[in-house]
PyMOL Python script that loads the backbone (N, CA, C, O; Angstrom):
from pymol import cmd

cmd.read_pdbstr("""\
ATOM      1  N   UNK A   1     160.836 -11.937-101.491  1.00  0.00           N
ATOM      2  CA  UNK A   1     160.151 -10.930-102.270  1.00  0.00           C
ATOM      3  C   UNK A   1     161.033  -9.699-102.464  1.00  0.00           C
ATOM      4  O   UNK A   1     160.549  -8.572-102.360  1.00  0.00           O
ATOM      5  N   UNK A   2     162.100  -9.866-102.697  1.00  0.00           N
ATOM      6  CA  UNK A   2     163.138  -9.124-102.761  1.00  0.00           C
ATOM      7  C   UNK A   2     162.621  -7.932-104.235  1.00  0.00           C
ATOM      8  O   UNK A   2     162.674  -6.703-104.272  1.00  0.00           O
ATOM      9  N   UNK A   3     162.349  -8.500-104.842  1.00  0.00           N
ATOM     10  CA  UNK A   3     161.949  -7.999-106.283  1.00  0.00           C
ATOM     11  C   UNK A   3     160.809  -7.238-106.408  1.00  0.00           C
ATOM     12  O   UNK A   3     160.374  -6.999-107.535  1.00  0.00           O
ATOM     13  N   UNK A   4     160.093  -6.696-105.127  1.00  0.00           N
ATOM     14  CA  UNK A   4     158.995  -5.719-105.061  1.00  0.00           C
ATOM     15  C   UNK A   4     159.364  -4.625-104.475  1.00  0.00           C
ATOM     16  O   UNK A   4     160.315  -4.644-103.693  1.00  0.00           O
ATOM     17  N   UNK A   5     158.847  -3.763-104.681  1.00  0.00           N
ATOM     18  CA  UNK A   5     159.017  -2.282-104.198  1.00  0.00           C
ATOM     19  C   UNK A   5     159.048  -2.221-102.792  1.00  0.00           C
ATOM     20  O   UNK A   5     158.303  -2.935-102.122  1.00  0.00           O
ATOM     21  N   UNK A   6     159.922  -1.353-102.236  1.00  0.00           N
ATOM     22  CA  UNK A   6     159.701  -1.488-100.907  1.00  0.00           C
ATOM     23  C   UNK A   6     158.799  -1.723-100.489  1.00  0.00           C
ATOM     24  O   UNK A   6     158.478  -2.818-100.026  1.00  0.00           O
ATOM     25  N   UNK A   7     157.869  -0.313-100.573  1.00  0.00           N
ATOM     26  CA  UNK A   7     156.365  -0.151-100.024  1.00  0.00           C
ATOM     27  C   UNK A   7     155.551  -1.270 -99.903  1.00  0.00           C
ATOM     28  O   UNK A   7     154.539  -1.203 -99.205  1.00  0.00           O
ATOM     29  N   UNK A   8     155.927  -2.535-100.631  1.00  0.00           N
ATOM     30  CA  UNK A   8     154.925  -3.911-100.979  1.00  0.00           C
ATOM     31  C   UNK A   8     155.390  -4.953-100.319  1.00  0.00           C
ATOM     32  O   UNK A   8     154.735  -5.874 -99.829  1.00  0.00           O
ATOM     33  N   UNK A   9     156.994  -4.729-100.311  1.00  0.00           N
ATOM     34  CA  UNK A   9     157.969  -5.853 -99.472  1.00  0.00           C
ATOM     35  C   UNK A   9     157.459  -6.281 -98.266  1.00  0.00           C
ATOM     36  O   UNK A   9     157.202  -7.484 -98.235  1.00  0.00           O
ATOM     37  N   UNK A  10     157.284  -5.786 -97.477  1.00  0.00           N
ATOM     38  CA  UNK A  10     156.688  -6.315 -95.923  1.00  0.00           C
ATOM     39  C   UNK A  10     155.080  -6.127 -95.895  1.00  0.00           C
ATOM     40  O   UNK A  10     154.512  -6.172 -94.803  1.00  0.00           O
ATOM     41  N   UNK A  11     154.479  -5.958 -96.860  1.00  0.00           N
ATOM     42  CA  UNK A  11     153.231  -6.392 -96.702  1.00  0.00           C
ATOM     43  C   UNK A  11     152.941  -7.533 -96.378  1.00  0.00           C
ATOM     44  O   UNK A  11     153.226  -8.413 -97.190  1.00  0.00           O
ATOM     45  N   UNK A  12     152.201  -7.970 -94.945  1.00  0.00           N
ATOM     46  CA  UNK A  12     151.029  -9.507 -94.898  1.00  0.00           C
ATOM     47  C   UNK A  12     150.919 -10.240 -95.977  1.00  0.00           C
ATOM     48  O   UNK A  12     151.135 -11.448 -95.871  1.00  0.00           O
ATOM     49  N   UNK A  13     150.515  -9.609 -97.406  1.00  0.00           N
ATOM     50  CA  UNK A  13     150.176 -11.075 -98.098  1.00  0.00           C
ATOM     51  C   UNK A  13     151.359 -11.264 -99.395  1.00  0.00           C
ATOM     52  O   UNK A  13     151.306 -11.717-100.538  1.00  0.00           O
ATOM     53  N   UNK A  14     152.627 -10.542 -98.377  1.00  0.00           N
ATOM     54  CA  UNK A  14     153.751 -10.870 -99.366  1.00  0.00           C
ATOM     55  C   UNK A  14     154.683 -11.798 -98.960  1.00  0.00           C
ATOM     56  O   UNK A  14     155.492 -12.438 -99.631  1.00  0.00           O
ATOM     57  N   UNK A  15     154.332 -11.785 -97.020  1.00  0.00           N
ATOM     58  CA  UNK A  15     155.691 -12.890 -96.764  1.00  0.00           C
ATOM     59  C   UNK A  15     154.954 -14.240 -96.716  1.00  0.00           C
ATOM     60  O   UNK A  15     153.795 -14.566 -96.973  1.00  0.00           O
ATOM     61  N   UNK A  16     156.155 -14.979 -96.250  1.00  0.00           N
ATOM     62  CA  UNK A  16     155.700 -16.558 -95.873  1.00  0.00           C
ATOM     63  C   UNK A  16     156.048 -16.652 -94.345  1.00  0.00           C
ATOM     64  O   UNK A  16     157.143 -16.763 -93.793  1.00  0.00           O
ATOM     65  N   UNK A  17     155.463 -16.617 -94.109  1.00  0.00           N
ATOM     66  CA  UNK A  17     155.733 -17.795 -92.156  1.00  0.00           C
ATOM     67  C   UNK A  17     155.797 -19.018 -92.557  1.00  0.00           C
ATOM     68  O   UNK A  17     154.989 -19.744 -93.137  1.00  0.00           O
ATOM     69  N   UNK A  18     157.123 -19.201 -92.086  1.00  0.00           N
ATOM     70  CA  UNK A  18     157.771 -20.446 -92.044  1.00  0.00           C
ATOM     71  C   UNK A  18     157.071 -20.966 -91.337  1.00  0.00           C
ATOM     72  O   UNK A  18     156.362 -21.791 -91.915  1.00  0.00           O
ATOM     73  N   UNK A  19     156.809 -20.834 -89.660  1.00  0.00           N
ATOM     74  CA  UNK A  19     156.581 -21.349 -88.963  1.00  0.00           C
ATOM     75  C   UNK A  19     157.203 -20.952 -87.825  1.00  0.00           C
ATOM     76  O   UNK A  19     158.392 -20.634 -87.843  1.00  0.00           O
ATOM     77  N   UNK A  20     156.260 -20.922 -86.403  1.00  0.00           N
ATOM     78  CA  UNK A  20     156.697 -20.508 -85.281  1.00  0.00           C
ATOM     79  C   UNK A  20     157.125 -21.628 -84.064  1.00  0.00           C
ATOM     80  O   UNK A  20     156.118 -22.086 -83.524  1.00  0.00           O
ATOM     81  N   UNK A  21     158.232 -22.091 -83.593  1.00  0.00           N
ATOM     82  CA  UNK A  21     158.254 -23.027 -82.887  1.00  0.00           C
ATOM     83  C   UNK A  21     158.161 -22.613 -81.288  1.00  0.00           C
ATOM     84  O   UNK A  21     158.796 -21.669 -80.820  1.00  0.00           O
ATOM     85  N   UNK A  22     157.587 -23.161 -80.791  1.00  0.00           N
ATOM     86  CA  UNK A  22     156.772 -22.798 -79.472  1.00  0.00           C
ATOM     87  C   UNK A  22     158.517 -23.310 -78.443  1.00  0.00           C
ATOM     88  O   UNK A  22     159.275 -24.250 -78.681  1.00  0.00           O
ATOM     89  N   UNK A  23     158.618 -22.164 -77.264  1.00  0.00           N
ATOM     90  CA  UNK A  23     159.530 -22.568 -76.239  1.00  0.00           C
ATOM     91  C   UNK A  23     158.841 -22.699 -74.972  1.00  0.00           C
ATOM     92  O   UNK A  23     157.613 -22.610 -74.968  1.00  0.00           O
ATOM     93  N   UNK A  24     159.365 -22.863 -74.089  1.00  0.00           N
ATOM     94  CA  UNK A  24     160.630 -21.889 -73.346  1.00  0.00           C
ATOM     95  C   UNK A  24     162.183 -21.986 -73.993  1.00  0.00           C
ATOM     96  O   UNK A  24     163.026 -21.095 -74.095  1.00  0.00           O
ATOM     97  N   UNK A  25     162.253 -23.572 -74.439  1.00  0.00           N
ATOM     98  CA  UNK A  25     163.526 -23.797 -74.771  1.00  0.00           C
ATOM     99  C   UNK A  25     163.419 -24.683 -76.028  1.00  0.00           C
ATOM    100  O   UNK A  25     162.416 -25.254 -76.456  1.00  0.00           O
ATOM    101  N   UNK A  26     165.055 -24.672 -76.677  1.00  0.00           N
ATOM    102  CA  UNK A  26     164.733 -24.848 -78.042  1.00  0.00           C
ATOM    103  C   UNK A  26     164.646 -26.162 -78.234  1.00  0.00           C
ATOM    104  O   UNK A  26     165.158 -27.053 -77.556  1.00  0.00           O
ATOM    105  N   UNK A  27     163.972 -26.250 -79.195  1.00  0.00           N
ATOM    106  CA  UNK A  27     163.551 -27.791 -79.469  1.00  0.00           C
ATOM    107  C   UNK A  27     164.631 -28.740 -79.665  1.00  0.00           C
ATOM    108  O   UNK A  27     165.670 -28.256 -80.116  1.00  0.00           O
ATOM    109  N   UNK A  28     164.611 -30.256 -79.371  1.00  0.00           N
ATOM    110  CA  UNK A  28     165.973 -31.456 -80.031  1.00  0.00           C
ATOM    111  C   UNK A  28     165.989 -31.445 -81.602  1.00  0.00           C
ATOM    112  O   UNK A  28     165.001 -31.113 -82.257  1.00  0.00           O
ATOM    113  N   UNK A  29     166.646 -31.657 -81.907  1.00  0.00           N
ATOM    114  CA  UNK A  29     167.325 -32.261 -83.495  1.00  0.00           C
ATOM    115  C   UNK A  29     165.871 -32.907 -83.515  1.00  0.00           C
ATOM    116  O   UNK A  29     165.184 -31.909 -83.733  1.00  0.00           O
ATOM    117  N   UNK A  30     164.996 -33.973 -83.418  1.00  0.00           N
ATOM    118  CA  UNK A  30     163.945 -34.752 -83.629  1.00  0.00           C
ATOM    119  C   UNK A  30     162.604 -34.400 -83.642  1.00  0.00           C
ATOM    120  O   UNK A  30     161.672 -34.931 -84.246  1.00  0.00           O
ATOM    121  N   UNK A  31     162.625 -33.127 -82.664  1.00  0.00           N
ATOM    122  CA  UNK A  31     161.830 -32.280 -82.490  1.00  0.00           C
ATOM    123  C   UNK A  31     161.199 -31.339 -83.865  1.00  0.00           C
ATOM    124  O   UNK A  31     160.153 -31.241 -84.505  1.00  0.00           O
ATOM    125  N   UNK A  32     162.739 -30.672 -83.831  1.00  0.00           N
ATOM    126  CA  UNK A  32     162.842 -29.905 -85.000  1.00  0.00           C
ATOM    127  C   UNK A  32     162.623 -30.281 -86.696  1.00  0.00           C
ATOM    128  O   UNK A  32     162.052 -29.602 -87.550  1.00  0.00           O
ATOM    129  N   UNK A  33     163.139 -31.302 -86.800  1.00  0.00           N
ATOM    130  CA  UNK A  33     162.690 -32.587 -87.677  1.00  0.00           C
ATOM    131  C   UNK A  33     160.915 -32.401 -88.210  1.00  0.00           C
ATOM    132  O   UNK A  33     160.345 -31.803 -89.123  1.00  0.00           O
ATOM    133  N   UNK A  34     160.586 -33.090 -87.311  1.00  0.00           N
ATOM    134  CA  UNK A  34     158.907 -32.925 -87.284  1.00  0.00           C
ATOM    135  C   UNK A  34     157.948 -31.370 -87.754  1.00  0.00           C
ATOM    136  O   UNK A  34     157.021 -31.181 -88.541  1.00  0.00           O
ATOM    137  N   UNK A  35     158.769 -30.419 -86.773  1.00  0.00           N
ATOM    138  CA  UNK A  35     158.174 -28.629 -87.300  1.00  0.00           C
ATOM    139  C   UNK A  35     158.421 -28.525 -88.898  1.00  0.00           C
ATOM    140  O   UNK A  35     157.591 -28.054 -89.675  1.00  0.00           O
ATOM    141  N   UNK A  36     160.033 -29.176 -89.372  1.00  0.00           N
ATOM    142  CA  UNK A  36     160.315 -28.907 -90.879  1.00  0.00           C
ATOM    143  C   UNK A  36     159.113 -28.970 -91.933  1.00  0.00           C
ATOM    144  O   UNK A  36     158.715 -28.173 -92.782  1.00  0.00           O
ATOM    145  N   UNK A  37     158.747 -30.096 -91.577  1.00  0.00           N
ATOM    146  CA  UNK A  37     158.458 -31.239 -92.295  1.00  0.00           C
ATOM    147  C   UNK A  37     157.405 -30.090 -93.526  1.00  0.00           C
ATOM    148  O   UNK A  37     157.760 -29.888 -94.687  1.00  0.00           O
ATOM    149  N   UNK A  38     156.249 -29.546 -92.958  1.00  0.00           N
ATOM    150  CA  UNK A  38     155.723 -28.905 -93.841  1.00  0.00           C
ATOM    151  C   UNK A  38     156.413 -28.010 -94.403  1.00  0.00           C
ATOM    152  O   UNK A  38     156.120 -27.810 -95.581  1.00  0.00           O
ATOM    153  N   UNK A  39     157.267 -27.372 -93.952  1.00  0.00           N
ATOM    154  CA  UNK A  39     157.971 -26.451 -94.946  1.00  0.00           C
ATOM    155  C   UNK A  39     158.849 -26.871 -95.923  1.00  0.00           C
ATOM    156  O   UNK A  39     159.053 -26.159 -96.907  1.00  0.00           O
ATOM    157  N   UNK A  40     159.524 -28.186 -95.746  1.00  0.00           N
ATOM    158  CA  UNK A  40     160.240 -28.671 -97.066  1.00  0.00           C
ATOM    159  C   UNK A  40     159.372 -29.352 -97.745  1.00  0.00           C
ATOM    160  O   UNK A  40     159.784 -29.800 -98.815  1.00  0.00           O
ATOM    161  N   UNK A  41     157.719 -29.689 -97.303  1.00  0.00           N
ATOM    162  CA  UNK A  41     157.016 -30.078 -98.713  1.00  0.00           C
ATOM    163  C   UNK A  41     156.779 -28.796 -99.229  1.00  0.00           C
ATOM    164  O   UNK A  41     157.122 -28.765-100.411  1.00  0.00           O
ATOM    165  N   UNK A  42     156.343 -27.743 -98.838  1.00  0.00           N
ATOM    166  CA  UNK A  42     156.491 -26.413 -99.666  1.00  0.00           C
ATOM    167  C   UNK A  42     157.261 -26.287-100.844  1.00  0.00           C
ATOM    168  O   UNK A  42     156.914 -26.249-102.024  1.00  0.00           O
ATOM    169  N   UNK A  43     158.671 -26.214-100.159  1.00  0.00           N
ATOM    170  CA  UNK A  43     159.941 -26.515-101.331  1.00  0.00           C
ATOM    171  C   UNK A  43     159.927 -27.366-102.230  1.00  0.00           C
ATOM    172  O   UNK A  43     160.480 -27.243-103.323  1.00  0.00           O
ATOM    173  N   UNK A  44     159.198 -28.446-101.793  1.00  0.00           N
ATOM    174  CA  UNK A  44     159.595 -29.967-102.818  1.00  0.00           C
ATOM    175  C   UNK A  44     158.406 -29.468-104.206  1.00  0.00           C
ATOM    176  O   UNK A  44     158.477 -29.639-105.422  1.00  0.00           O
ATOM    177  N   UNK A  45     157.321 -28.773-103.290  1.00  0.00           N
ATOM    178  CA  UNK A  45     156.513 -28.105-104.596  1.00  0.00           C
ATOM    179  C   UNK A  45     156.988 -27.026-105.739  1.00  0.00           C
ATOM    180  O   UNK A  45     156.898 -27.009-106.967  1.00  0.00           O
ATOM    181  N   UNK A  46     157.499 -26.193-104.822  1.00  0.00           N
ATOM    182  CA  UNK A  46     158.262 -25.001-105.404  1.00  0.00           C
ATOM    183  C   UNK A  46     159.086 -25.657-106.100  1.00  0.00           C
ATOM    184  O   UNK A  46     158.937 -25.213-107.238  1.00  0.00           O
ATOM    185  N   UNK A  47     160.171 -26.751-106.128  1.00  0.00           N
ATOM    186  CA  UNK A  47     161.319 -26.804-106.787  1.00  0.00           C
ATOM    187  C   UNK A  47     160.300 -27.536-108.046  1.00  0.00           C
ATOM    188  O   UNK A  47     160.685 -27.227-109.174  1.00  0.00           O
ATOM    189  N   UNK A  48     159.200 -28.353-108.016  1.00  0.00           N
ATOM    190  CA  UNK A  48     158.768 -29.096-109.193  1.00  0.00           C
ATOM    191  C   UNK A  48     158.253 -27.822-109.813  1.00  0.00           C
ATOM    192  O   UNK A  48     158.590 -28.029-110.979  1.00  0.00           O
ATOM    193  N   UNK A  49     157.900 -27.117-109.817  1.00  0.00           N
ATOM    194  CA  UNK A  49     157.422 -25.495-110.402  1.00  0.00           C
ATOM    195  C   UNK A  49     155.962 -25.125-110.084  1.00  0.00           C
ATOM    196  O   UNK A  49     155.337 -26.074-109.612  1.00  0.00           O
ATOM    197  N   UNK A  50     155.470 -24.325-110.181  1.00  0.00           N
ATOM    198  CA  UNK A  50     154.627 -23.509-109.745  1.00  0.00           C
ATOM    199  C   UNK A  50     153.927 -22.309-110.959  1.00  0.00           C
ATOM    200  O   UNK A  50     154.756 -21.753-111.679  1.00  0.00           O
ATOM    201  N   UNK A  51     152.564 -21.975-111.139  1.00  0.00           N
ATOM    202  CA  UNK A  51     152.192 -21.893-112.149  1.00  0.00           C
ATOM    203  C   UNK A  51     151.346 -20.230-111.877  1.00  0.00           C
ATOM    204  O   UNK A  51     150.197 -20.194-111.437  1.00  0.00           O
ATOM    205  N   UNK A  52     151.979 -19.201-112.154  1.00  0.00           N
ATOM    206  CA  UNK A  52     151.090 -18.076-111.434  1.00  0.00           C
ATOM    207  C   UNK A  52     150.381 -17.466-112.602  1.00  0.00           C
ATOM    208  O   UNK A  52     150.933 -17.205-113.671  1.00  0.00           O
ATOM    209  N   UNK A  53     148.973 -17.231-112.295  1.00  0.00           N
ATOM    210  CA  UNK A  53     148.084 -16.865-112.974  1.00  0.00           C
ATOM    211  C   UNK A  53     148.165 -15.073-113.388  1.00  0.00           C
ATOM    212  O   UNK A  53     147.658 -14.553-114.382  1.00  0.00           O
ATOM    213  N   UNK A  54     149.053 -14.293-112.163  1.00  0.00           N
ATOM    214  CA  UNK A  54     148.917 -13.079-112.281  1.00  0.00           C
ATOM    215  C   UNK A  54     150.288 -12.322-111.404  1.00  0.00           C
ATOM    216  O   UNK A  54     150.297 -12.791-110.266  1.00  0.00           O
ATOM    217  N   UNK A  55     151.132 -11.569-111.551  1.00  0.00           N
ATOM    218  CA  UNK A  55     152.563 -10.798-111.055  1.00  0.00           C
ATOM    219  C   UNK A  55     151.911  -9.695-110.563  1.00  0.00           C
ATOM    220  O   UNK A  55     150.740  -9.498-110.889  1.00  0.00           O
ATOM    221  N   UNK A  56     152.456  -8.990-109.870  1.00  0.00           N
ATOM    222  CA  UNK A  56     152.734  -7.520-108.856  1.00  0.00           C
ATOM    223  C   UNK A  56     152.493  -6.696-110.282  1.00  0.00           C
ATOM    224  O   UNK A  56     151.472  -6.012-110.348  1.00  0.00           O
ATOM    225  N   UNK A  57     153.411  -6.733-111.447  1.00  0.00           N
ATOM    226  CA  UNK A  57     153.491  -5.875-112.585  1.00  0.00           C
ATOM    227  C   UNK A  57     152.131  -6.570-113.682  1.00  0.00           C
ATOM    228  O   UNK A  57     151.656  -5.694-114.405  1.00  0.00           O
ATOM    229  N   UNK A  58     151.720  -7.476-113.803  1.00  0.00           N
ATOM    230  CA  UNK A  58     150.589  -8.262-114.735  1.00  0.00           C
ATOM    231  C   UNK A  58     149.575  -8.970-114.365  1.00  0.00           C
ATOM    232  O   UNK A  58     149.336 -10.168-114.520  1.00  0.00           O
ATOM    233  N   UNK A  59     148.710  -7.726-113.614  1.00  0.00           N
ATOM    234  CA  UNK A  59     147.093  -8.894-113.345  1.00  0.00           C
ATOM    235  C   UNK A  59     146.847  -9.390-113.468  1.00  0.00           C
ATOM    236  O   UNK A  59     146.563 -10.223-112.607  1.00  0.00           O
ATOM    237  N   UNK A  60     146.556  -9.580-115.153  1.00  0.00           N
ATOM    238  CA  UNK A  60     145.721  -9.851-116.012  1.00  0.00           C
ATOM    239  C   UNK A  60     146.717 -11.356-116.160  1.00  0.00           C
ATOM    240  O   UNK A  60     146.058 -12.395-116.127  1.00  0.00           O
ATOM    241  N   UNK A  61     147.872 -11.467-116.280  1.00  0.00           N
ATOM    242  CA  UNK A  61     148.771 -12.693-116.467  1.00  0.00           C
ATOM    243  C   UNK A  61     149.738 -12.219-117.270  1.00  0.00           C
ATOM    244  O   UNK A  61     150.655 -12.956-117.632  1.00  0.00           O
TER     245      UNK A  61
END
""", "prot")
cmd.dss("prot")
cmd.show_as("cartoon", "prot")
cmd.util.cbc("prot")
cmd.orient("prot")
């Protein structure tokens, strides 16, 4: 969200959580694998495109 005003940049319903992976210690390659998994279907959506009804600058659309 690089492209919003500061003041808006670190707002709650501007970032994304990736995801938090639980320790003490860091997870295996196989492990880690598995946590991805929802976040590159995210991407696989994002890269087919995505359709926004309304922008930071255009409510209305």
């Amino acid at each position: 969200c690089l492209n919003l005003p500061l003041h808006l940049r670190y707002r709650e319903e501007n970032l994304y959580l990736a995801g938090i992976v639980p320790g003490p210690n860091a997870p295996s390659l196989d492990q880690l694998n598995h946590l991805l998994v929802p976040l590159v279907d995210d991407f696989c959506t994002a890269w087919e495109g995505l359709m926004f009804k309304s922008t930071a600058n255009h409510r209305g659309g």
